[in-house]
Phi, psi and omega in degrees: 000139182245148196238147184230129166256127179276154194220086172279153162237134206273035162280207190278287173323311181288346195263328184284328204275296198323311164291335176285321171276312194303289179322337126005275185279005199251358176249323170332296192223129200273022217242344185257125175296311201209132165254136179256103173257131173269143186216165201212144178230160175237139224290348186256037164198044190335306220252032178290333192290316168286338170264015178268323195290324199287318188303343214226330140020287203295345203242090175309328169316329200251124168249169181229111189243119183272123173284159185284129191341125183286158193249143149074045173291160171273143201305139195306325161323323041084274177325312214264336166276352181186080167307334173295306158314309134026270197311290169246016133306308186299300173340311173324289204281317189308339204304309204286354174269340156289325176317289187340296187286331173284305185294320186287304178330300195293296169315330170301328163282331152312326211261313178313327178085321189278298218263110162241173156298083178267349178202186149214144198245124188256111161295144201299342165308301174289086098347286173286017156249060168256002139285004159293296190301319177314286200323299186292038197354097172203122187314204196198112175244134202259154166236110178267116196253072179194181189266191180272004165257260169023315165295321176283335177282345169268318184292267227308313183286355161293312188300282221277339163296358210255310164323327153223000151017287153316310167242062175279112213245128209271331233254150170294103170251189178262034147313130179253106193273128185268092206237092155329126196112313192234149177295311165301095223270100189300125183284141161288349173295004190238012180250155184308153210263019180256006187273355215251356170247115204304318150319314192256352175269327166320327170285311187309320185316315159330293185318291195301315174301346186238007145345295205303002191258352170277181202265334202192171190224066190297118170252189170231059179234177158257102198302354173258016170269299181269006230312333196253013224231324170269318164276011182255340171277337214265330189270011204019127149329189163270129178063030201241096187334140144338154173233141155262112178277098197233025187261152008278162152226127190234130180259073197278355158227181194071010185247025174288140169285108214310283219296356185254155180264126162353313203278305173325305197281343176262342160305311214284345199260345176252346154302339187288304155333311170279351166280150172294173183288137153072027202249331202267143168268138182262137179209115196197130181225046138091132175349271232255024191260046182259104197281151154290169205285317183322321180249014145314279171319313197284327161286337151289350172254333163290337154309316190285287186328266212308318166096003183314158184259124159261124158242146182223114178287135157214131159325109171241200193253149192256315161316331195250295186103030225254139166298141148305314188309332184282350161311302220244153239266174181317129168075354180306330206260332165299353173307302220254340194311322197279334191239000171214194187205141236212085191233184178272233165273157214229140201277051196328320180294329214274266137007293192255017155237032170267138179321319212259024169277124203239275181233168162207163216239100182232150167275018168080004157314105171348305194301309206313308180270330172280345143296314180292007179267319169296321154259020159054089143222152198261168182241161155245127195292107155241098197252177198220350145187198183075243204217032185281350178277335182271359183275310181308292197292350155285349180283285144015252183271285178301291207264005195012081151215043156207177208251140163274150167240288175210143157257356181228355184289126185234139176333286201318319192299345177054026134330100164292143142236135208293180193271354186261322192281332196272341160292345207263332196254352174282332143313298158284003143299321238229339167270159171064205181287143177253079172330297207282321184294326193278296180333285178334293145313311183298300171300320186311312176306317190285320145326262195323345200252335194279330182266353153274163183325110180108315197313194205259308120359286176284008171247016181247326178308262191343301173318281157357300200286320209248026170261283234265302199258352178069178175249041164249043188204000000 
């Protein structure tokens, strides 16, 4: 029997996508005894541990071994100016606690006779421990909770540092990028916007620089999703891992929130209930999407414009202890009582296979489009920080399946965008023929066909499994 260990980086998107794939494989192929995730926590997400716990609750297989408090983590300040360095120094400090758990795994298993350590599957954020996995010679697989442009765009940026280096220039110009993989000639104003602070493009350039030393590559893609994105890893590059397309992987259960009260999800769900079919706009950009009250006013008056039924989540800082409501300007919600709805946090999965959800207004988180692709809803791209602008312009542009809002807008910049650009893309959700929507549904379908039996997915799964455990079980 083969036991597989996962390595997470313990943001929320990421523990969710990542648990949902150990779960996955643990029901697939009976050849795996146990998946073990090792986890770490970090000061800007205390409560990962518990929400790993809650995510793994259904699956006995999977256990969770908590690493010990990292000592002399790097200062938080760090995060909030190159989050990407952030990240990964700290990765940096977890390797000898992984080694440690790794050497008890491995020997503990050694000794059982039944059970060996057949891999490690490393979010990708953990890089350097594919030099852990070298040491036990145990193959290494990077995980990717993004699409297959997103991979390319990490093979592209080592090349193109290695090329201009010399002259590097950080600031957003109008360079345009010729990125294998993608069809569309790439802005530079659409690459994460951490590439553009020098600390932290240093790190992607690291990060990036060490792909080719894993064994294999997992995205959280659909090869008819991505099609040119896939036959340009399919031709395998030079010095370059296989890639696996093992998406969607989707979390349709498990996701309620520990901190909400019951009574929340069912105020949002017997409102819903009560809307016409295809009548309502969804609006919501994600945990860490928390706007100010100034451009708060400006999506209450592009509301006020369309006059469309709405929900709309908005985030707050948890810390300030701040009401959505005290947000939003004086009489909107008596304004709004007959056609919306105004909530905190929103039961999303719940929400976007609800009938009476027409589009929405997202910030391009991966997990985020790929629901809305499942549930054949079309989104409008405001995406806001990571690599949700690279998200946007593939939705966008390469693939025509989302409505633009914006592609280049990052959080950090304290940008407005007025109440005319967000009614005018919000208009083009929710009016006329639903040209996109119908476009939408159709990939969704093709999501569902890729994960049954023959599909396209579920023979890149099989492959994966039996490339990693072998036929010696």
């Amino acid at each position: 029997m083969a036991e597989i260990i996962f390595v997470t980086y313990p943001a929320p998107g990421h523990l969710l996508v990542s648990i949902e794939f150990a779960k996955s494989l643990i029901k697939r192929d009976d050849r795996i005894h146990t998946i073990t995730i090792l986890h770490w926590a970090i000061p800007l997400a205390p409560k990962s541990h518990l929400f790993a716990k809650s995510l793994t609750a259904s699956e006995p297989r999977i256990r969770l071994v908590a690493l010990p408090d990292i000592p002399n983590p790097p200062p938080l300040e760090l995060f909030f100016r190159a989050s990407e360095a952030y990240i990964l120094e700290f990765t940096k400090k977890t390797v000898p606690f992984v080694r440690d758990a790794l050497s008890t795994l491995v020997s503990s298993r050694d000794g059982s006779g039944s059970v060996r350590v057949v891999g490690l599957v490393l979010d990708f954020f953990c890089v350097p421990l594919i030099q852990v996995a070298n040491e036990f010679n145990l193959p290494s697989y990077l995980f990717l909770p993004a699409n297959a442009g997103f991979l390319a765009m990490i093979k592209y940026l080592p090349e193109r540092h290695r090329r201009i280096a010399s002259e590097l220039d950080l600031s957003k110009g109008d360079e345009e990028h010729t990125i294998p993989g993608y069809v569309c000639s790439v802005p530079t104003k659409v690459l994460p916007p951490g590439q553009f602070v020098r600390e932290s493009y240093e790190a992607w350039v690291e990060i990036a620089d060490k792909f080719p030393g894993a064994n294999g590559i997992l995205v959280n893609s659909f090869t008819c999703l991505e099609q040119d994105a896939f036959d340009y890893f399919t031709r395998r590059p030079e010095n370059y891992p296989p890639v696996y397309l093992v998406g969607p992987i989707l979390s349709l259960e498990d996701r309620t929130s520990k901190d909400q009260d019951s009574s929340d999800r069912d105020r949002i769900m017997r409102w819903l209930e009560d809307q016409p079919e295809s009548s309502v706009v969804y609006i919501c950009f994600g945990s860490f999407g928390i706007l100010g009250a100034p451009q708060i006013k400006e999506i209450s008056r592009a509301l006020d414009l369309t006059g469309h039924r709405f929900l709309w989540s908005i985030r707050t800082n948890p810390t300030e202890k701040t009401s959505p409501y005290d947000l939003l300007p004086e009489g909107f919600i008596d304004r709004a009582a007959n056609k919306g709805l105004v909530c905190d946090w929103a039961p999303q999965v719940e929400v976007m296979a609800h009938k009476a959800i027409r589009g929405f207004v997202s910030h391009c988180g991966w997990n985020s489009v790929l629901e809305s692709l499942w549930f054949g809803v079309p989104i409008a791209t405001w995406p806001m920080y990571a690599e949700q602008q690279l998200n946007a312009f593939t939705m966008v542009k390469e693939l025509e399946l989302a409505v633009e809002l914006r592609l280049d807008y990052v959080l950090a910049n304290g940008e407005i965008v007025e109440a005319e650009e967000i009614a005018g893309a919000i208009r083009s959700l929710m009016d006329g023929e639903d040209t996109l929507g119908k476009k939408v549904k159709e990939m969704g379908e093709e999501a569902r066909k890729a994960l049954l039996d023959g599909g396209s997915t579920f023979a890149t799964v099989n492959r994966f499994l039996d490339d990693l455990i072998g036929g010696d079980f």
